[in-house]
C-alpha positions in Angstrom: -7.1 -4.3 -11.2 -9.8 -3.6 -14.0 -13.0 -3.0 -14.2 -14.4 -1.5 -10.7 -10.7 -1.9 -10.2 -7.7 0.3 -8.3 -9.1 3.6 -10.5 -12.5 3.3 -9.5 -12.2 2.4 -5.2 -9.5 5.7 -5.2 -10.9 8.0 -7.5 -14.8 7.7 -8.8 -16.5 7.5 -5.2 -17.7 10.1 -3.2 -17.6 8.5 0.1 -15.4 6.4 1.7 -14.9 4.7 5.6 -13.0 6.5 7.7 -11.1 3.4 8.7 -8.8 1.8 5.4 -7.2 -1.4 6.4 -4.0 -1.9 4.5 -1.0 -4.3 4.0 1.6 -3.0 6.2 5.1 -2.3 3.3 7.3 -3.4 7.0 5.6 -7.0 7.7 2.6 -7.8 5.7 0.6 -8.1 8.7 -2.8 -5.9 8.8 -2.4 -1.5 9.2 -5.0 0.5 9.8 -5.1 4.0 8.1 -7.2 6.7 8.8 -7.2 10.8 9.2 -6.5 11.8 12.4 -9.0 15.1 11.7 -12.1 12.6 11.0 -11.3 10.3 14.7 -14.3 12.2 16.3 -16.9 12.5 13.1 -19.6 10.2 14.3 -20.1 7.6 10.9 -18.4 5.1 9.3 -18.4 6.6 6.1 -17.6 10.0 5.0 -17.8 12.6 2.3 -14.7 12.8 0.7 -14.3 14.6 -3.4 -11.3 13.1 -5.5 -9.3 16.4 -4.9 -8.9 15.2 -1.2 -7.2 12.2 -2.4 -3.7 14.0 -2.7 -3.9 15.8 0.6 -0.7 14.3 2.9 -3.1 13.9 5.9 -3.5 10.0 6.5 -1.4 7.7 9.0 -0.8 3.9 9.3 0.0 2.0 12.0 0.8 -1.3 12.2 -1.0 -4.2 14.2 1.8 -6.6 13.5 5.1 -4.1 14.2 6.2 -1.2 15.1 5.6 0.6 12.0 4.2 3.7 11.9 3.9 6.2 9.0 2.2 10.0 8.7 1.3 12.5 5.9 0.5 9.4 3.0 -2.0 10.7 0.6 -5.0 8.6 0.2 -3.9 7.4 -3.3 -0.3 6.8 -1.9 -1.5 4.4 0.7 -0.4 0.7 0.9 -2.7 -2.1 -1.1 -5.4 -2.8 0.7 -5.8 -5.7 3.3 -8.4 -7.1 1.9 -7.4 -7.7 -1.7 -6.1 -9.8 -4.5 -7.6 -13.3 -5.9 -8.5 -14.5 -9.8 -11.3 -11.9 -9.9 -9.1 -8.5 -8.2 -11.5 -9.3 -4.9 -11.2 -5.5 -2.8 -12.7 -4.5 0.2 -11.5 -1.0 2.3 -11.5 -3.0 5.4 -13.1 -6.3 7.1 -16.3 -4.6 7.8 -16.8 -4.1 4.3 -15.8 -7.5 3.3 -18.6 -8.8 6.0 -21.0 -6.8 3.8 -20.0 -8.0 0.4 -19.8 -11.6 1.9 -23.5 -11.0 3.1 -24.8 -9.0 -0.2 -22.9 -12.1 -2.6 -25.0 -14.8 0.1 -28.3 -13.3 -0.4 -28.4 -12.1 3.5 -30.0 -8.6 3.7 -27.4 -6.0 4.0 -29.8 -3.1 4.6 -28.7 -2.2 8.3 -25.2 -2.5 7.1 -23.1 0.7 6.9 -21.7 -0.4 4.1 -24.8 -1.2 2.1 -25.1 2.0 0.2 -21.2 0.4 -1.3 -23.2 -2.7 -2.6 -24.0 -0.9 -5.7 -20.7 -1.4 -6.5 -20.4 -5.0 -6.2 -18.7 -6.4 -9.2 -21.1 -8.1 -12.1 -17.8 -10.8 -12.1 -17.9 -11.2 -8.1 -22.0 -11.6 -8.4 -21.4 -14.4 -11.6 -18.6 -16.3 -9.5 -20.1 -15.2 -6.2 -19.3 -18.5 -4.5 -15.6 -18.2 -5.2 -15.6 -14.8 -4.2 -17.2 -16.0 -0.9 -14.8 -18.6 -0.7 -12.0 -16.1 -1.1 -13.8 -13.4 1.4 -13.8 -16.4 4.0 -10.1 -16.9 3.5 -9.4 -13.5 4.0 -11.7 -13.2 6.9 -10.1 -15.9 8.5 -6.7 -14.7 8.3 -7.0 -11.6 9.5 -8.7 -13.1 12.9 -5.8 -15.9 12.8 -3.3 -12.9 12.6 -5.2 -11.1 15.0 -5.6 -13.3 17.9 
């Protein structure tokens, strides 16, 4: 990734969701990580400073297998979910990738917790925006295949 790209989502922002979807390294399927210390902040996105980003306090499990895996550092976590394509298409989770699809349709995405993100939304993704909602549909779609 470039740009807005793997740098960027890990290191420049000073929020984040408390719920990362990843690839799961056992089976590909979809893994949710998350800090077991922020389960009962009330929120979808927290404060979080790049120093955090090393502490060994995030989990994965699977929703495919059995795999489970503790004390990852946010920057050691799998690739996200909710990635890949020509133009290095990200998103930290589906909910995210709801809001992008909306922004990149012209939907308002005020109410959306993940607005605030939109400001982020990549001047490539807004130029090809109906690929990228092409590809945001594909990986919508998947995930709901997979998780069904």
């Amino acid at each position: 990734m470039s740009g807005s790209g793997w740098s960027h989502i890990r290191y420049d922002h000073k929020s984040r969701p408390k719920i990362v979807e990843v690839l799961c390294p056992s089976c590909g399927s979809r893994a949710i990580a998350s800090k077991p210390s922020e389960e009962d902040r009330k929120g979808t996105i927290v404060a979080d400073l790049s120093p955090t980003f090393r502490i060994e306090d995030w989990q994965i499990r699977c929703t495919g297998c059995a795999y489970r895996k503790s004390n990852l550092s946010y920057k050691d976590l799998p690739i996200l979910y909710f990635s890949g394509g020509v133009l290095d298409l990200w998103a930290w989770n589906a909910d995210h990738a709801e809001c992008i699809l909306s922004y990149l349709k012209g939907e308002d995405t005020s109410k959306n917790s993940y607005h605030w993100f939109m400001t982020y939304v990549r001047g490539d993704w807004k130029k090809s925006s109906s690929r990228i909602v092409k590809e945001l549909d594909k990986m919508l779609n998947k995930r709901s295949h997979f998780d069904s």
